[in-house]
N, C-alpha and C positions, 0 to 999 in steps of 0.2 A: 341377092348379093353373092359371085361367087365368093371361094376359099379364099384366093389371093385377097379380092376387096377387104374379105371382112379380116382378115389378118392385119393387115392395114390399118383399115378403122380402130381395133379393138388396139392396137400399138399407140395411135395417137391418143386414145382416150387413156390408157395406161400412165402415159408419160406427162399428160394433162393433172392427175390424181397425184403422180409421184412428185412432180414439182410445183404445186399448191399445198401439196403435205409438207413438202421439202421445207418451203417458205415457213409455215404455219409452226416446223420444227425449229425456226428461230422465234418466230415470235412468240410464241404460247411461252416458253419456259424463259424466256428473256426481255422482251421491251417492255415490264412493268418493273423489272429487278433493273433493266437502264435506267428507267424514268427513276427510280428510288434510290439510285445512284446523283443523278441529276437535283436529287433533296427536294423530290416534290414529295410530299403527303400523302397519308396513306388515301385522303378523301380526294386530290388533286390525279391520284393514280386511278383511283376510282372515276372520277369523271370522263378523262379520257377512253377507259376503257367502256364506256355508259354509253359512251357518243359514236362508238367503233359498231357497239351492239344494238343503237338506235338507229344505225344505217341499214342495219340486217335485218329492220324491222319494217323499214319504210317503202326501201328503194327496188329491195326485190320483188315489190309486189307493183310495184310501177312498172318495171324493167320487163316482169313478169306478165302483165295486163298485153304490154307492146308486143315484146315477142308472139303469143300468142292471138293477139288482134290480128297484127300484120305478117305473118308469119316472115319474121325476122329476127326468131332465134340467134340464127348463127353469126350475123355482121354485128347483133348488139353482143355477141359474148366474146368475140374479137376485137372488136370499138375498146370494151370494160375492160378489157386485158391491161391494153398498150395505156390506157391513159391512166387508169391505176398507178401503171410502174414509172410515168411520165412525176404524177404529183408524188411519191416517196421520195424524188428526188429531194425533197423542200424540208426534210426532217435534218438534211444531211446540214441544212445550214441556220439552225436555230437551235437554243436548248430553253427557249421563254415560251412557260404554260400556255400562253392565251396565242401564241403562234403556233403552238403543237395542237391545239384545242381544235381552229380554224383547219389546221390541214387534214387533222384524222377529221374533218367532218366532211372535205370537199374529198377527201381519197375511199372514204366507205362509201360515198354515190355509188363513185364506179366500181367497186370492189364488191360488195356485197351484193351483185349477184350471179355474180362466176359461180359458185360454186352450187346455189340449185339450176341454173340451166346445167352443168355438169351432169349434175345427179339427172336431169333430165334427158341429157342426151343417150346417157348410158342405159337408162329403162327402155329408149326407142330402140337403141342398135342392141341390146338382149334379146329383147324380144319376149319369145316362150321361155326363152331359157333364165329368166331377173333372178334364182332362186343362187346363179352361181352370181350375184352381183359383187359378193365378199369376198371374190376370187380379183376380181379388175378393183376394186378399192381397199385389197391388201395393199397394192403398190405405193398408195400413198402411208403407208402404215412404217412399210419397209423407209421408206424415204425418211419418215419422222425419226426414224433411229436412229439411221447413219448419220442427217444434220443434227440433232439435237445430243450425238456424243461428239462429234468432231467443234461442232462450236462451242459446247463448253472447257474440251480441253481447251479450242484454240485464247478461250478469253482469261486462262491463267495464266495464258505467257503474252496478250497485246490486247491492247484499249477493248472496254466493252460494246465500242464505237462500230467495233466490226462488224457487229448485229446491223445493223442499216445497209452498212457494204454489202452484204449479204443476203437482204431481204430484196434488194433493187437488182442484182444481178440476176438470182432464182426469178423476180418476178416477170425480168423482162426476155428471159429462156422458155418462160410458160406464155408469153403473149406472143412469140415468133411462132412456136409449134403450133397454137392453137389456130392456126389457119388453116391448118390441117385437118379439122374435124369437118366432117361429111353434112351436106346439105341434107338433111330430110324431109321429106315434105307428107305429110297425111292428107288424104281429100276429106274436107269435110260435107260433113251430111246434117249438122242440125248447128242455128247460129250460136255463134259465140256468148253472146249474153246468157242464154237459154242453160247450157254447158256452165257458164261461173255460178250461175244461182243453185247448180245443183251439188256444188260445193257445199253450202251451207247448211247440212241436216247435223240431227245430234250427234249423231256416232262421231263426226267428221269432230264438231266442236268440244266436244268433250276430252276426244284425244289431243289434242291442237293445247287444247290446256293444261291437260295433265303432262302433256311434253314440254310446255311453258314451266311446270312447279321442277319440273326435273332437271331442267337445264339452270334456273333458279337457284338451284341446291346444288348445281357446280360452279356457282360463281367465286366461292371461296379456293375452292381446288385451282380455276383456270385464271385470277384476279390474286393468289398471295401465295401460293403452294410454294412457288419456288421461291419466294421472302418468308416465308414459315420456316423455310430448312435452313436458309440462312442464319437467320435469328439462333436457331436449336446450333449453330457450330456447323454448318456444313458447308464445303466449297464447290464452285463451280462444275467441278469432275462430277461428284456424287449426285449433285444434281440432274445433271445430263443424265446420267446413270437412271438415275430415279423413272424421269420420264422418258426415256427408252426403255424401259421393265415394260412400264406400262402397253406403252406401243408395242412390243413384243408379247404380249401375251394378248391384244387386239389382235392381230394376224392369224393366230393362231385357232380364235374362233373364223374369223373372217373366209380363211381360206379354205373350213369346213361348213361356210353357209348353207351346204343345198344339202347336208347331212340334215344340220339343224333344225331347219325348217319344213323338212318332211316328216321329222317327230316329234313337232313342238308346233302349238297354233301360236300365230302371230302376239292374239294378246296375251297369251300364257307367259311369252317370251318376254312381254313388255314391262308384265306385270310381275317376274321375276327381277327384269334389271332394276326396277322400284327398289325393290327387297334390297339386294347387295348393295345396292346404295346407301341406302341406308346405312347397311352396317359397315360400309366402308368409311364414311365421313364419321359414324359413331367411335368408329376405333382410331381413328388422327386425331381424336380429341384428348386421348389418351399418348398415344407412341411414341416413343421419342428415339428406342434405339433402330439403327442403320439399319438391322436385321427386319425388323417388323417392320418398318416402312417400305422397305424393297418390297415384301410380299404383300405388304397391304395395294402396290402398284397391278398384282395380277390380277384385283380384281374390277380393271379398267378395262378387261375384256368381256365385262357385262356392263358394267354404267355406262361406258360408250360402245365400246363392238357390236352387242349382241341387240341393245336399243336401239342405235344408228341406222343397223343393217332392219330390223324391225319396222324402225319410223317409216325409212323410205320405201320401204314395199308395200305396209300400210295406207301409208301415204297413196300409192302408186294405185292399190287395186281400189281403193276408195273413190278416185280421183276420173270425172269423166274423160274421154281418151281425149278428146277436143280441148283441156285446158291443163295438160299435164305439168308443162312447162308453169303457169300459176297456181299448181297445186302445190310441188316441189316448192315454190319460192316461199307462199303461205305458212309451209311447214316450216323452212327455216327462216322468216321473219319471225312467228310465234312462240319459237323454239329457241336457236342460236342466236336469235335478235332481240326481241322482248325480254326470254329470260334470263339469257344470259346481262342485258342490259341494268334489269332491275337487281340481277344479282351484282352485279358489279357495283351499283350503286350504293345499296344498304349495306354491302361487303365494307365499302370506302368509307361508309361514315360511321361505321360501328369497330373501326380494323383500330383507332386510336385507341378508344376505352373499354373494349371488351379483348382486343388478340384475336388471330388466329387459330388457337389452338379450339375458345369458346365458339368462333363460327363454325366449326367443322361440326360442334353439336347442334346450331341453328340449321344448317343442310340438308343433317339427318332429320331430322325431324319432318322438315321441307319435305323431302324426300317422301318419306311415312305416308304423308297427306297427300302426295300423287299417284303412290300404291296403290294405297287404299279406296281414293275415289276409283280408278280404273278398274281395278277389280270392284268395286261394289255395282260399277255399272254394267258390267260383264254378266254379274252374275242377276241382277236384273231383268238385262235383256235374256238370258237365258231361260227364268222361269217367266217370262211374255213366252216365248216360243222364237225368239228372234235372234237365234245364233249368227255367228258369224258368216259362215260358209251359206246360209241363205240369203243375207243380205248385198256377200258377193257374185252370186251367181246373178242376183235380182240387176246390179251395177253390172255387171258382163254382159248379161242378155240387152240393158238398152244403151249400150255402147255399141253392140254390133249392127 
């Protein structure tokens, strides 16, 4: 690929990240504060959100099988774009649960799973170089900021409505450019079958889990955070505020990736963002004033940044080169699907008689218990003799 090419590429995949962030910076901090507007319940908020995160569990690993059976990556990540932002339209004209229920189920089909062929295409067109991958998924970081402050001024001064205007417009500016992204093709050398079953060892499964307990343990953060502040006195502006901190201090690891991971092994990293988690969720159990909660936001640049960027190259080196695209999806069905699903769920039907303030101590704990199994398996494999770095060298030699 020359220079020009790959300037090009890396532009379209840029602007791919920046406007699915963009989108995601209306929805994460707002369509569950709509819906609660809307007088649904904290259990009826939960469910929808269960149903958004059991698509993320299903569909990209289907999505995921086809891509890489028939190598039709690109036409299914272009298909999932347009018809995504085709069914948003249907939000625009109902506010009755069991019609909102029906649409988030038929719109996370296609939705859920943009975003691991994303993460897949971008490992293919890196290349050698995936260590700068926090450098091309800053842009969606940068995105969540700019939307997620501009939309909550805009919803102090017009209908909270706008959030949907919003999310259809971003979505359907991300399904025109994404025709843009480049055909790849790998030749293959050993069958497809052959390649998914070697998916399946423990290293692979153990992680896969412990990234299930962790996303688990953000269901309360990305399912009530912005109804927790509300509740404590706070208005839309501080809000945005709030979770732009966060994404602002994500960037900020992100776009030092290939720093970080040249003096930190993968699980060390992983198994510190354990740690911080913890005590980020242990200390919202607690805080109430503006001050500490703003800074409790920077450290969203380890429970998500530095895991994120972690998972997916874990993911990546783990993952035979023949099924990358359903390794990627695997992880985030298990992860952002699963967990976040079940977190959604137990969030919703414990948000009536416990609060939020008591689940942000249910998380940590969560939390605790994903640390601690990953690091106990680490350290494990390490007195076997079965570090890391020979296990990947073991997965690189029969890849090639």
């Amino acid at each position: 690929m020359n220079t020009d090419r790959a300037g090009i590429v890396r532009f379209v995949i840029r602007s791919q990240y920046f406007l699915y962030f963009g989108v995601l910076g209306i929805f994460i901090p707002y369509f569950n504060l709509y819906c609660y507007h809307l007088g649904f319940n904290g259990f009826q908020i939960g469910i929808l959100s269960s149903i958004r995160s059991f698509a993320l569990v299903l569909f990209p690993l289907f999505w995921g099988i086809m891509a890489d059976r028939f190598h039709i990556r690109r036409p299914l990540y272009i298909l999932c774009n347009f018809i995504s932002s085709a069914i948003w339209i249907s939000y625009l004209h109902t506010i009755n649960f069991w019609a909102m229920v029906a649409i988030t189920f038929f719109y996370g089909i296609f939705y859920a799973p943009i975003i691991p062929f994303l993460e897949a295409f971008t490992m293919d067109i890196l290349n050698e170089n995936k260590n700068i991958y926090g450098r091309i998924r800053a842009w969606g970081s940068i995105s969540f900021i700019l939307v997620v402050l501009l939309v909550g001024k805009m919803m102090d001064v017009y209908s909270i409505r706008l959030i949907l205007v919003g999310i259809f417009v971003g979505s359907c500016v991300q399904a025109i450019l994404s025709t843009g992204i480049p055909k790849i093709s790998i030749p293959r050398k050993e069958p497809f079958v052959a390649k998914k079953k070697a998916l399946f060892n423990t290293r692979v499964v153990v992680f896969l889990f412990c990234g299930f307990l962790m996303l688990f343990s953000h269901g309360t953060y990305y399912g009530f955070y912005s109804i927790h502040l509300e509740n404590l006195g706070y208005g839309n502006t501080f809000i945005g505020i709030a979770w732009a901190m966060a994404s602002i201090a994500e960037i900020l690891v992100m776009i030092n990736s290939d720093r970080i991971f040249k003096q930190f092994s993968l699980e060390n990293v992983l198994a510190f963002s354990f740690l911080v988690a913890a005590i980020r969720w242990f200390a919202l159990f607690y805080v109430t004033s503006p001050v500490a909660i703003l800074l409790l936001q920077i450290f969203h640049s380890v429970t998500y940044g530095t895991f994120h960027m972690a998972s997916i190259l874990y993911m990546d080196l783990l993952t035979p080169e023949k099924a990358k695209t359903l390794g990627q999806a695997l992880n985030n069905a298990l992860t952002y699907g699963l967990g976040m699903m079940v977190g959604f769920l137990i969030n919703g039907y414990l948000y009536e008689s416990m609060g939020s303030s008591a689940l942000f101590m249910m998380s940590c704990l969560i939390a605790l218990a994903g640390g601690g199994l990953l690091k106990g398996f680490q350290i494990f494999n390490c007195r076997l003799g079965e570090g890391l770095h020979a296990k990947i060298e073991n997965r690189i030699d029969g890849n090639s």
